[in-house]
N, C-alpha and C positions, 0 to 999 in steps of 0.2 A: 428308491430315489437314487440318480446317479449320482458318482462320488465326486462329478465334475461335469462343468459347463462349457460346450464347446466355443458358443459365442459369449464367453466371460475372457476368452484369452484376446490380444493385446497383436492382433495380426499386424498393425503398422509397425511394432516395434521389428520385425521381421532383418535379418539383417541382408539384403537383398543384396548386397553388393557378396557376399560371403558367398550365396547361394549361386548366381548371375550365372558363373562362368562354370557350375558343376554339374555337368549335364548326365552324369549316371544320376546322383542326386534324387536332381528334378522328374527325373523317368521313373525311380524306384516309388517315390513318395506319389506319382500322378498313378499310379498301377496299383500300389495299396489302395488308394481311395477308392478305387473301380470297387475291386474285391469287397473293402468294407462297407461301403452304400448299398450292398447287393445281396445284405445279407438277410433282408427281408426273405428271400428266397430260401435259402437253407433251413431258417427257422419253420418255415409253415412243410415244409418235408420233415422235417425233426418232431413238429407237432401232429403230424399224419402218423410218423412213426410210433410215436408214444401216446398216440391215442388212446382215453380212459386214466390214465395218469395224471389227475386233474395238479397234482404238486408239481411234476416234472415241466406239463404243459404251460401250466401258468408263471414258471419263472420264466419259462425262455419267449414265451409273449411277450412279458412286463419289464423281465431282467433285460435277459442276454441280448435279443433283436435289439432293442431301442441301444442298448451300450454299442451294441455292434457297430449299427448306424450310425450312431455318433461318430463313431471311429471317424470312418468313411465323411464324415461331412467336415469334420476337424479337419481334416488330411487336403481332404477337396479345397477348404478356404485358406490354408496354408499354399497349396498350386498356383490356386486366382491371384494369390501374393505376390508370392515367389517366381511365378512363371505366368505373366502375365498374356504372352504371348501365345500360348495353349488355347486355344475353345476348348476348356474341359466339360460343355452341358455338350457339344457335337462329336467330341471323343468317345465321351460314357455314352453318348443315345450309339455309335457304334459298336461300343464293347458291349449291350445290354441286348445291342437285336444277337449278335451272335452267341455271346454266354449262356442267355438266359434257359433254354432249349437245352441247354447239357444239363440243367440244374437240378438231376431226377432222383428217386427215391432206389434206382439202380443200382447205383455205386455205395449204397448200407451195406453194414453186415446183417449177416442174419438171425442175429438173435439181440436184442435189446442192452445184456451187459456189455456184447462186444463192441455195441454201437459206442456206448460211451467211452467205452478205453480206444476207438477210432478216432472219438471226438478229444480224448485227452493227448491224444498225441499232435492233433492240428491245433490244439490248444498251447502243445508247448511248441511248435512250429511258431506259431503268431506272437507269444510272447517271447519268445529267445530275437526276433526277429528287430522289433520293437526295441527291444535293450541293445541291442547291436547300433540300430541308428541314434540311438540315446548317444551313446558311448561316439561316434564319430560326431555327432552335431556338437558335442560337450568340446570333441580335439577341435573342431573346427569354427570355435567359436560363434556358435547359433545357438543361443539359448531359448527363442520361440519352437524349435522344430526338437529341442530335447525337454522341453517341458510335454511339448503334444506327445513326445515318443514315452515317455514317464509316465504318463498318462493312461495309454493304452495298451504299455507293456502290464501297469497291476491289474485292470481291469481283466487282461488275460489271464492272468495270475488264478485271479479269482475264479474266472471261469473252468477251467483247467479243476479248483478246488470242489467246482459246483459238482461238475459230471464224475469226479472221484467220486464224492458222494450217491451220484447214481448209479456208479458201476459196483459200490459196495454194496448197496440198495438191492440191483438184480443179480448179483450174480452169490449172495445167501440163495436163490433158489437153484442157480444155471452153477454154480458151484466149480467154475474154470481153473483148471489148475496152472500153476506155473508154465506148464509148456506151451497150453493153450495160449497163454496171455503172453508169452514172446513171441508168438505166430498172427497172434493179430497186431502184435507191437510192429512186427517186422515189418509186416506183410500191407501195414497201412503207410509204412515209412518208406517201400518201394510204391506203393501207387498216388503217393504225393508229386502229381506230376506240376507241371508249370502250364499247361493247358491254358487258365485260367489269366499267368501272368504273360504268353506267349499272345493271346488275343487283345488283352490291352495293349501290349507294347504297341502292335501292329497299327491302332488307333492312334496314338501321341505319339507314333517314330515311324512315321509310312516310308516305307522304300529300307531302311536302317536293317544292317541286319541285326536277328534276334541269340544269332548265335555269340558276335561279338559282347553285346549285352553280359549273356549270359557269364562268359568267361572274367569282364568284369566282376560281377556279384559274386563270383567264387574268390575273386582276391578279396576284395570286400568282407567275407564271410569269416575266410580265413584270419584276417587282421582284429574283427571288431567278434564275430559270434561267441555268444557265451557257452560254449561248447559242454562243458563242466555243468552249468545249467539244467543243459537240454538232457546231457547224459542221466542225472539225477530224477528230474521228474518223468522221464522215459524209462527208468527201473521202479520209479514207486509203487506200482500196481502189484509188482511181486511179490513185495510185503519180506523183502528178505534183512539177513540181519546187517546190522551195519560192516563189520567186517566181513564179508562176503559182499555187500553191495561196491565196498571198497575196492575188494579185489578184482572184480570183475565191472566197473566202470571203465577201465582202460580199454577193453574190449569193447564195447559200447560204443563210447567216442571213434576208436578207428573206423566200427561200422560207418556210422555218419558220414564220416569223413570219403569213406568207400560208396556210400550212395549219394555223394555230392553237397553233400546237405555242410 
């Protein structure tokens, strides 16, 4: 059962005048939504993957797809609010004819533990992200848009704890060792592209360039990401000990910061 209801929140209360004139904002929060309604598609790839898995299978059926979703439909009636002047059902049917088709079982790893230590790292992607708009709707006085973002930063959270648990599960047999697991850590942390947020934009900011955008969210990132966060559960896989995790977080975080993130 999920830990919250998306049509239980209070979208009039919306502080629209706070939101009106912040047009990174409105872009950022209309572009999650895309991503998070869309993720019926990643699940039934994830379920193709893990096929015969009947535990792995049937959480991310019953769990994670519908949490996912929700995400995505919270986020979506939060835009219809906030940004009334959006056609966000002729946006997405935009960003859904051209995403959908990239959405392949291609871009896996190749063995099953690595998939989920892939998935734990988009996992702390989505929730550092989430707390980040937490933490600015909180300075900015919008408390509907940092309850939605509280919301779906645990939900992350959790999920993030789910696939730990899968990647402990396969990899007693695949038996990865530390070096291996910084290389798919890495190596999923450079193929985290914006593909995904560069074709939404394109849909709610036609003609806008996507570069200026970007350079935004990186002041954004920098001001509000919970860096520290990200750094932590992006070493948890290693299993190392706390002083050495210590010492070598600092190195960690510059990476991030070195691939944009």
């Amino acid at each position: 059962m999920a830990r919250w209801d998306y049509e239980a929140i209070n979208y009039e209360a919306i502080k629209t005048e706070v939101v009106a004139e912040d047009q990174f904002l409105k872009k950022l929060i209309a572009m999650a939504s895309f991503v998070e309604i869309t993720s019926d598609l990643y699940e039934k790839n994830l379920a193709t993957f893990y096929e015969g898995d009947e535990e792995i299978v049937g959480w991310l059926e019953k769990t994670w797809e519908p949490e996912e979703v929700q995400h995505g439909k919270a986020l979506r009636e939060y835009v219809r609010h906030a940004w009334p002047e959006l056609d966000w059902d002729k946006a997405y049917r935009g960003f859904y004819e051209e995403y959908a088709p990239l959405c392949t079982l291609d871009e896996f790893q190749p063995t099953r533990a690595r998939e989920m230590l892939a998935r734990m790292v988009v996992e702390t992607g989505t929730s550092t992200l989430y707390r980040a708009i937490q933490r600015y709707a909180e300075e900015i006085g919008e408390p509907i848009l940092a309850q939605i973002a509280h919301n779906i930063h645990k939900d992350e959270v959790y999920h993030y704890e789910a696939f730990d648990q899968g990647f402990k599960k396969y990899n007693e047999s695949e038996k990865l060792g530390r070096k291996e697991i910084v290389k798919v850590v890495y190596d999923r942390l450079k193929e985290i592209k914006d593909e995904d947020a560069a074709i939404a934009f394109k849909q709610i900011a036609p003609g806008e360039d996507y570069e200026d955008f970007r350079k935004e969210a990186k002041r954004f990132a920098h001001r509000y990401y919970p860096y520290k966060m990200a750094t932590k559960m992006l070493m948890h896989p290693l299993g190392l000990h706390r002083h050495i995790e210590n010492a070598t977080a600092a190195t960690m975080e510059k990476a991030l910061h070195v691939l944009g993130i």
